[in-house]
N, CA and C of each residue as an Amber inpcrd file, in Angstrom:
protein
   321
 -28.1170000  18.7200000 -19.8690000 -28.1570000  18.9410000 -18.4450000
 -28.7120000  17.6970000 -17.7620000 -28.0680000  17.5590000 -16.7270000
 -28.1470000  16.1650000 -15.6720000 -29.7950000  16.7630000 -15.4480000
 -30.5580000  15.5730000 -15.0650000 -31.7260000  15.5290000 -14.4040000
 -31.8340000  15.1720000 -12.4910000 -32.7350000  15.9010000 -12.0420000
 -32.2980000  15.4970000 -10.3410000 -32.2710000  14.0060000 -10.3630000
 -32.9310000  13.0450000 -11.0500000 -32.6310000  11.5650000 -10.1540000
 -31.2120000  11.1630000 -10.8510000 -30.4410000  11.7210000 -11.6460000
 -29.6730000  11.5210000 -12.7150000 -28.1700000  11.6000000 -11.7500000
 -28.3030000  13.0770000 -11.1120000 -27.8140000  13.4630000  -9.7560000
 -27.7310000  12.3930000  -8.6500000 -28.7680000  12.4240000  -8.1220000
 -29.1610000  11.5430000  -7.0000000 -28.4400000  10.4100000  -7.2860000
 -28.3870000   9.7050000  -8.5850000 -27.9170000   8.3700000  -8.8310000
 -26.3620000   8.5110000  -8.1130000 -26.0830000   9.2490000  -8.9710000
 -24.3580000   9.9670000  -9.2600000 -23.8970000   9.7200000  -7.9550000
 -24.2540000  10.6950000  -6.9610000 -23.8250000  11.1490000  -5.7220000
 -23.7480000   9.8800000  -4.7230000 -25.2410000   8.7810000  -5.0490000
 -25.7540000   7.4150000  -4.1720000 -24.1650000   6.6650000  -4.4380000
 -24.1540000   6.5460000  -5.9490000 -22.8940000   5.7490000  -6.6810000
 -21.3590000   6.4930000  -5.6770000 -21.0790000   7.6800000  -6.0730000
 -19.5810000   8.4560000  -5.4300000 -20.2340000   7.4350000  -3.7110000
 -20.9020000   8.1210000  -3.0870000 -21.0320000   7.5770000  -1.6290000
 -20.9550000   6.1750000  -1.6620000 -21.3510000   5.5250000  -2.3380000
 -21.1010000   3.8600000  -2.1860000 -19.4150000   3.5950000  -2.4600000
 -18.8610000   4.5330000  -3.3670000 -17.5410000   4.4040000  -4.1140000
 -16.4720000   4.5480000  -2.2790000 -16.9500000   5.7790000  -1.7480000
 -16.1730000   5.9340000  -0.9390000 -16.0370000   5.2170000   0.2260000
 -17.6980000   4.8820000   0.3230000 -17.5310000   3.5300000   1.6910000
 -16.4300000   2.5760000   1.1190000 -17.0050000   1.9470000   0.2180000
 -16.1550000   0.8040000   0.1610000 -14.1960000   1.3000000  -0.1910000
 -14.0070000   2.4980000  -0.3440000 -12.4960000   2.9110000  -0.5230000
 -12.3010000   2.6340000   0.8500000 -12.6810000   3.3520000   1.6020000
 -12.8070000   3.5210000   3.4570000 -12.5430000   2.2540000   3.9210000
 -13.1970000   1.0570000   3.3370000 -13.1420000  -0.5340000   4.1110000
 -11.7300000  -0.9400000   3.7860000 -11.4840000  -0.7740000   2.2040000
 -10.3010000  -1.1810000   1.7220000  -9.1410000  -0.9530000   2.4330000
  -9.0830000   0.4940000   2.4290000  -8.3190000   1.4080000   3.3800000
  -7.9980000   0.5040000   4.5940000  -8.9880000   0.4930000   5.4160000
  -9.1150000   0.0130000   6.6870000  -8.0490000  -1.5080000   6.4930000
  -8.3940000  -2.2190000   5.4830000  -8.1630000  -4.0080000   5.7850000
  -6.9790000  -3.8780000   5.0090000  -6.0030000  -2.4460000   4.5590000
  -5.1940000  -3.5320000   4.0820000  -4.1200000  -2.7010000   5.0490000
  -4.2830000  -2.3610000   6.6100000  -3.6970000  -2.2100000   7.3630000
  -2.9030000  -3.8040000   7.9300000  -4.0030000  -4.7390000   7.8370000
  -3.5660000  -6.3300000   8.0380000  -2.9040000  -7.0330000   6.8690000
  -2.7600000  -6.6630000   5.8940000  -2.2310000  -7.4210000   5.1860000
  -0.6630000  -6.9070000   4.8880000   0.3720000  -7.6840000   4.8140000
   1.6800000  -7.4870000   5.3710000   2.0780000  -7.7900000   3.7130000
   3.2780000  -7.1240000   3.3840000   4.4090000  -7.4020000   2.2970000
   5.6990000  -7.3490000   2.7720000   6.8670000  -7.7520000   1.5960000
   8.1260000  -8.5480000   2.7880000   8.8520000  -7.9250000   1.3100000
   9.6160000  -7.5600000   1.8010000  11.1610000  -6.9730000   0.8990000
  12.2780000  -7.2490000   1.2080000  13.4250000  -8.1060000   0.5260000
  14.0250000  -8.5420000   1.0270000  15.5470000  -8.6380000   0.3830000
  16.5840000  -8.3610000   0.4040000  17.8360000  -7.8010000  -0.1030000
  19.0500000  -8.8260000   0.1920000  20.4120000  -9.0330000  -0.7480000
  21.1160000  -9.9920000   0.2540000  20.9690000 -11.1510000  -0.0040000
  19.9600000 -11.6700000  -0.7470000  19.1630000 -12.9200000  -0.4940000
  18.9370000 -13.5470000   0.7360000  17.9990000 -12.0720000   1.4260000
  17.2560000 -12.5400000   2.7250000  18.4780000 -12.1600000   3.8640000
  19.3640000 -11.5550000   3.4100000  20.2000000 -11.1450000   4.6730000
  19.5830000 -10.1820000   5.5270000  19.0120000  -8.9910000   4.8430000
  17.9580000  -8.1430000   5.2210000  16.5330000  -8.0580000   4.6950000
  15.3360000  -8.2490000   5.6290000  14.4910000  -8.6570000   5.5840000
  13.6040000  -7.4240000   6.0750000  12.1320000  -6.9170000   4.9500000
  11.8510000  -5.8220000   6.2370000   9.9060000  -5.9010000   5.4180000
   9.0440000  -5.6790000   6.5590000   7.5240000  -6.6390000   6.1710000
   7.1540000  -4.7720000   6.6740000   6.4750000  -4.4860000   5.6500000
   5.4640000  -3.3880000   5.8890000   3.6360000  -4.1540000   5.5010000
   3.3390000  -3.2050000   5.5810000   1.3200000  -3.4890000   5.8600000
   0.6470000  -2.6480000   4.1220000  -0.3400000  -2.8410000   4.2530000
  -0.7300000  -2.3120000   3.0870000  -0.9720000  -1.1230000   2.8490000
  -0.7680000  -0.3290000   3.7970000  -1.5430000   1.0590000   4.5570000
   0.2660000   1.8490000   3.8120000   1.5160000   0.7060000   3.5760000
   2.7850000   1.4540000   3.3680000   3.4080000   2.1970000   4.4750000
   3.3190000   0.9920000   6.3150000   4.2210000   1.5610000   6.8230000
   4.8160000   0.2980000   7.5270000   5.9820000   0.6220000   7.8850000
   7.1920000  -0.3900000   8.4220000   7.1190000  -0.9620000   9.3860000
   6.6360000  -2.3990000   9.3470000   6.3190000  -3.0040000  10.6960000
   7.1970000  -3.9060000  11.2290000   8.6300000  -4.7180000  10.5700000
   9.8200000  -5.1920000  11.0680000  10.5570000  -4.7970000  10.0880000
  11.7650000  -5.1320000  10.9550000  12.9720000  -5.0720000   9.8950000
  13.5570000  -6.2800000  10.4430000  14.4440000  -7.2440000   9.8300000
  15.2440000  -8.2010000  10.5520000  16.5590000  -8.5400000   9.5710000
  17.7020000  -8.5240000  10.2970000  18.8370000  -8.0860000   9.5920000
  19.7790000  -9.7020000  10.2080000  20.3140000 -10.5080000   9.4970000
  21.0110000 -11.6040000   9.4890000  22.0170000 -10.9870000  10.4500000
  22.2570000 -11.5600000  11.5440000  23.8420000 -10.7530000  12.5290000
  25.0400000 -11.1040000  11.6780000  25.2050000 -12.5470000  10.8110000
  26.4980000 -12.2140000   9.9800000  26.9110000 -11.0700000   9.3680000
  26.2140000 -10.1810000   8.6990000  26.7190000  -8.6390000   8.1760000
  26.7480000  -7.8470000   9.1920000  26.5080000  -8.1150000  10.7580000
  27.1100000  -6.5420000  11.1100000  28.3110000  -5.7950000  11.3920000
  29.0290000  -6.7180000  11.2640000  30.3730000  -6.0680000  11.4500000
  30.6190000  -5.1030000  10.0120000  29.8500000  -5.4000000   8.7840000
  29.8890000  -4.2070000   8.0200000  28.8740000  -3.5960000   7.5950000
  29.1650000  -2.1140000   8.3400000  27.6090000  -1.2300000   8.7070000
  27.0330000  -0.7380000   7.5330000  27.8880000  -0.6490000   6.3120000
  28.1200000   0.1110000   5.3880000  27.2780000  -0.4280000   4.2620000
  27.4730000  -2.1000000   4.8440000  26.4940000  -3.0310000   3.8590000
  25.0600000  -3.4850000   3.8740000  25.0550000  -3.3830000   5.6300000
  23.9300000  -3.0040000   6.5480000  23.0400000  -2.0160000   6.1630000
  23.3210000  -0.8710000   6.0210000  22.8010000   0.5640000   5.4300000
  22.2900000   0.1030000   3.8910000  22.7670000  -0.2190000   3.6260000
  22.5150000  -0.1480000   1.5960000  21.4290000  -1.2150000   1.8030000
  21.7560000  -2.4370000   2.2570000  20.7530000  -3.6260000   2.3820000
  19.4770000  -3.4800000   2.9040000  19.2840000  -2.3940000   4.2020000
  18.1230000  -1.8400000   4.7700000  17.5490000  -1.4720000   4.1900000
  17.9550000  -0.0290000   3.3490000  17.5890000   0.6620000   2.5440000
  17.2820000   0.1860000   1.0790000  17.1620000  -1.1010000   0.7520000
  16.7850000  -1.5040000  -0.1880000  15.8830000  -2.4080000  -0.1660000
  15.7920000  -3.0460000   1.1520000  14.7560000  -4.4290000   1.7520000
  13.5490000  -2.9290000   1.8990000  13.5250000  -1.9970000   2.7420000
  12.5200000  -0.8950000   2.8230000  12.0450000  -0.4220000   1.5890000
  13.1030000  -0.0920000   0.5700000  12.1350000   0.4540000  -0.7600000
  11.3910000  -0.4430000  -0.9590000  11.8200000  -1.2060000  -1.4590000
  11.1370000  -2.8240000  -2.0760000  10.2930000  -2.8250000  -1.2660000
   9.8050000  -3.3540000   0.0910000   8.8490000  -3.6170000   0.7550000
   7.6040000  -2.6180000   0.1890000   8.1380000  -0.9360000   0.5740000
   7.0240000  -0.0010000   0.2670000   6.5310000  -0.0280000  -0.8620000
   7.3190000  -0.4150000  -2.1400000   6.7540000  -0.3700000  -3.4260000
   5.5220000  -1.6800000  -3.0430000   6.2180000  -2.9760000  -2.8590000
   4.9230000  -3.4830000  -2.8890000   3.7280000  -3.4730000  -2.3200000
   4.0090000  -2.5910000  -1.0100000   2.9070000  -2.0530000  -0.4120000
   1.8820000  -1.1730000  -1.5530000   2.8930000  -0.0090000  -2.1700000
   1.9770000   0.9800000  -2.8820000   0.8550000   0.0330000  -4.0760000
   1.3420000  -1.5310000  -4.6780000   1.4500000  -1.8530000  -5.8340000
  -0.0820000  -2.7280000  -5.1220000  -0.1750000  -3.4520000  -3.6500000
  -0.8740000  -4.0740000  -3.5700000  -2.1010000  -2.9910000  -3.0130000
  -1.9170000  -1.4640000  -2.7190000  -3.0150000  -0.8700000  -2.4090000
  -3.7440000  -0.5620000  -3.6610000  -2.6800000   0.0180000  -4.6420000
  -3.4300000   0.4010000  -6.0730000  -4.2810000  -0.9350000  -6.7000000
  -3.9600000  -2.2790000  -6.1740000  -4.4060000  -3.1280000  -6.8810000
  -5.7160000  -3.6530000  -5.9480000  -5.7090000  -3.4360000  -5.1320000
  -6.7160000  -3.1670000  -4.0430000  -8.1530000  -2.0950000  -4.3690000
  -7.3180000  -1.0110000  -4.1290000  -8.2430000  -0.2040000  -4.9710000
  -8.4310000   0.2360000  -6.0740000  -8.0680000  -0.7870000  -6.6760000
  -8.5250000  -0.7060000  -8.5680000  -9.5240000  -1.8360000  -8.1970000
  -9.5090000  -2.7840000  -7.6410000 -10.7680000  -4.0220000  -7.7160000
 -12.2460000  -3.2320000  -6.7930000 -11.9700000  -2.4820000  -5.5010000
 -12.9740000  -1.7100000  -4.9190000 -13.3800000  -0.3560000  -5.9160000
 -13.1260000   0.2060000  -7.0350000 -13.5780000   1.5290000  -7.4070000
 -13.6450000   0.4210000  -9.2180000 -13.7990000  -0.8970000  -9.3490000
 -14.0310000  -1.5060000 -10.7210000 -13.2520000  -1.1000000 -11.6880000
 -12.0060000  -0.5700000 -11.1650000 -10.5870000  -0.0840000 -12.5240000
 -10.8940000   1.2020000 -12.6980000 -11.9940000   2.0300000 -12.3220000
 -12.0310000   3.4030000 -12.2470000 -11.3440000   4.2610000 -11.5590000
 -10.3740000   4.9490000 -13.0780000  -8.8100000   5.2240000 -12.0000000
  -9.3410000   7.2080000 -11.5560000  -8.8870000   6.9330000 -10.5540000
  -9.4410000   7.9620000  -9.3760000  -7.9830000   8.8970000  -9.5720000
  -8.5170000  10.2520000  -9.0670000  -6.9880000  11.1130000  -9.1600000
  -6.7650000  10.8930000  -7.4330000  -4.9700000  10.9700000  -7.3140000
  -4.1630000  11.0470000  -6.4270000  -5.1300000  11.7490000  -4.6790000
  -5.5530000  11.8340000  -3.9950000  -5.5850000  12.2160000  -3.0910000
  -7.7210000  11.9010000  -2.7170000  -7.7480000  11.2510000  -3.9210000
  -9.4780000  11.3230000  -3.9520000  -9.7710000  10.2050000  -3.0080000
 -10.6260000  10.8040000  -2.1060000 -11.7390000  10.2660000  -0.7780000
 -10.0830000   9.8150000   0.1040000  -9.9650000  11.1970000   0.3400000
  -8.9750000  11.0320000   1.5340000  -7.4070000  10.5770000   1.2170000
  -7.5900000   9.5300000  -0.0220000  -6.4340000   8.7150000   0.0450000
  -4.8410000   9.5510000  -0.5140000
């Protein structure tokens, strides 16, 4: 059985764990990733937070929408993956590689 300062430690440690998740959280709203399809025909920059902040599409492809669509939709996956890849790697350096379950301190 845990001892109360044993506790106390525990809980000081989780609360320090979550501030600093919270900051992480916060800063990697500024930091931008770029996905890009076509070789750069379609271009699309999300944030670290994993949401879509441009898209920019070369005007030579629009006359085919069809290629437009697939190219979007692939500059966007790509972007979000590296969004997801630079938060997990984010918060694997703020929680010291202590892998946390899915939804822990908010996220």
């Amino acid at each position: 059985m845990m001892s109360l300062p044993d506790i106390k430690g525990l809980l000081d440690t989780a609360r320090r764990l979550q501030d600093e998740v919270a900051r992480v959280r916060e800063t990697l709203g500024g930091k931008m990733v770029t996905g890009e399809t076509g070789g750069g025909l379609v271009r699309c920059v999300a944030n670290g937070k994993g949401e879509v902040v441009s898209i920019t599409v070369d005007v030579s492809i629009l006359g085919d929408q069809r290629m437009v669509q697939d190219l979007m939709v692939g500059a966007v996956n790509l972007a979000l993956e590296r969004a997801r890849e630079l938060a997990q790697a984010e918060l694997g350096q703020a929680t010291g590689g202590l892998p946390l379950p899915p939804g822990f301190f908010g996220g």
